[in-house]
C-alpha positions, 0 to 999 in steps of 0.5 A: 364202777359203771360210773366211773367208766363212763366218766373216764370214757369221757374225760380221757380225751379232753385230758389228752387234748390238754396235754397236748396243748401243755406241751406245746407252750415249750414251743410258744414259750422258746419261740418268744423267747427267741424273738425278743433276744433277737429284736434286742441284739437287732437294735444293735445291728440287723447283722447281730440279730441275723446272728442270734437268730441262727444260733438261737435257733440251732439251739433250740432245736438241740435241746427241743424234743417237741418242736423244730424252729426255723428261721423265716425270710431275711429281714424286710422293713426290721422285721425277723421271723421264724416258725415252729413244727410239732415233733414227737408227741406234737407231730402233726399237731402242733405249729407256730409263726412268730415275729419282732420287729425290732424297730418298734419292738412289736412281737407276734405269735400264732399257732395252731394245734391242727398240723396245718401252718398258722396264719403269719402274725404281723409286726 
């Protein structure tokens, strides 16, 4: 028994920390998601993809119980961003920046599971 209390003293933090992260990939997941539907509907008009973004933000943000999107500067040079805040169990745990340009159709992500903003991916 002693063992196994140990053992579980032990993992029990590492597993909560990968739980953690587990959920965060709904974030990383919809955030991609969302750039690549925006960086289609771009190539059609900066105006179209300025549009999906919005919605698929608000969306988004109805349906997430784990993070909030918002929609980053306007559009320079094809390029689309957005960024993702932790909520309920990520709070203060979880953030993402994500990009496309839709010129070349180059997506960025990146994260961080430190409550303090990732550093802005470059499309």
């Amino acid at each position: 028994i002693v063992i196994v209390g140990i053992l579980s003293a032990v993992a029990l933090p590492n597993f909560l920390g990968q739980a953690s992260k587990a959920k965060a990939i709904e974030c990383i997941t919809k955030g991609g998601s969302i750039m690549g539907l925006v960086g289609a509907d771009a190539l059609l008009s900066e105006a179209s993809g300025t549009a999906t973004l919005a919605a698929l933000i608000t969306e988004a943000n109805a349906n997430s119980s784990l993070c909030t999107f918002s929609a980053g500067a306007a559009v320079t040079g094809g390029v689309y961003a957005m960024t993702a805040e932790g909520k309920g169990d990520l709070a203060n745990l979880y953030d993402g920046a994500f990009c496309v340009n839709y010129k070349t159709g180059k997506k960025g992500t990146a994260t961080t599971y430190t409550g303090t903003p990732p550093t802005a991916p470059t499309c």
